[in-house]
C-alpha positions in Angstrom: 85.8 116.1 107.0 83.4 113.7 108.6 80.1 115.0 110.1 81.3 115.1 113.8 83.8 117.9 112.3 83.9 121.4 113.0 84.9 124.4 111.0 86.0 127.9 112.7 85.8 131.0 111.3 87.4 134.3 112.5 86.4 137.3 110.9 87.8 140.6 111.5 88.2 144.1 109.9 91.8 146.1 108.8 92.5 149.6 107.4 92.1 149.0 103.8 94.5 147.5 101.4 96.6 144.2 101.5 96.8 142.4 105.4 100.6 143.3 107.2 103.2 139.9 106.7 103.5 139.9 110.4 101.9 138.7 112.3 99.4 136.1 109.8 101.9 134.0 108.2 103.0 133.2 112.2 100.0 133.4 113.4 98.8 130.3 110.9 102.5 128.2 111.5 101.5 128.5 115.3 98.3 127.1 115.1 99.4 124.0 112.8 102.3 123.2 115.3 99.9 123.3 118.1 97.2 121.4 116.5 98.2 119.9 113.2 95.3 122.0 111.7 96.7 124.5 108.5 94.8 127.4 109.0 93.6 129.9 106.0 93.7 133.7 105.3 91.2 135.0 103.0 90.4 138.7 102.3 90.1 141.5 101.7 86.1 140.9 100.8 84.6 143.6 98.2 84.7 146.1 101.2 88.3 146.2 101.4 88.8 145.6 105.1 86.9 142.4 106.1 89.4 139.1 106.6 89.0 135.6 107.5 90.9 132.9 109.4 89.3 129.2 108.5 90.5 126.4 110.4 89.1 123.0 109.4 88.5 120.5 110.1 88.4 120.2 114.4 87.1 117.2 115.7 84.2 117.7 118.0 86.2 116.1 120.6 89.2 118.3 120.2 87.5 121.6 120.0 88.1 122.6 123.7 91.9 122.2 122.9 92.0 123.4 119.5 90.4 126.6 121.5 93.0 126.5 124.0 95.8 126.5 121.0 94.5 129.6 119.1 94.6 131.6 122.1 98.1 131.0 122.9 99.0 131.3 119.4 97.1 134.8 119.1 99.1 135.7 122.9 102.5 134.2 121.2 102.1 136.6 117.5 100.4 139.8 119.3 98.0 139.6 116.2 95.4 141.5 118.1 98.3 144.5 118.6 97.7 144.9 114.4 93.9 145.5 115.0 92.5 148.8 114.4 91.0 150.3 117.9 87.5 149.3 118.3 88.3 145.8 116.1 87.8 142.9 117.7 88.3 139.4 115.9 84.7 137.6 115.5 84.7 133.5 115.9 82.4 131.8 114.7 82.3 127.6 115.0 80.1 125.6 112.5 79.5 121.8 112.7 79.8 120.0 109.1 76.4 119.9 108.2 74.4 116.5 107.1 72.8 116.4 103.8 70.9 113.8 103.0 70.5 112.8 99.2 
């Protein structure tokens, strides 16, 4: 990654216990064919319900696009349809951060 790189993260919570194979595995494929980028699934954390998406690394010049892609990716897998009610997915977006040293 070089420092004008961006990092997403998507955080989000399911009913305990190992994520559904639809729609993530889809989901992830969708974005890379859109954008080139290989997205990541991490979870459950210790609580059991918390997941992550990471997608790095987005060129600060591509991130309007790369924005653009998710969405119809997440409107092409219904992901959101295997959200709990009252779950919403949580993105975050980071730049690489510059240490000196």
């Amino acid at each position: 990654m070089s420092p004008s790189d961006w990092g997403y993260f998507i955080w989000y919570r399911l009913p305990p216990g190992d994520a559904p194979e639809p729609p993530w595995p889809d989901l992830l494929a969708a974005v890379a064919r859109r954008t080139g980028i290989q997205g990541r699934l991490f979870g459950p954390a210790p609580d059991g319900r918390t997941w992550m998406e990471v997608y790095e690394p987005v060129a600060a010049a591509d991130r309007e696009g790369f924005e653009q892609a998710l969405g119809e990716a997440l409107a092409e897998t219904r992901l959101e349809e295997w959200l709990p009610e009252g779950e919403e997915r949580h993105m975050e977006a980071f730049p690489r951060a510059r240490v000196k040293g």
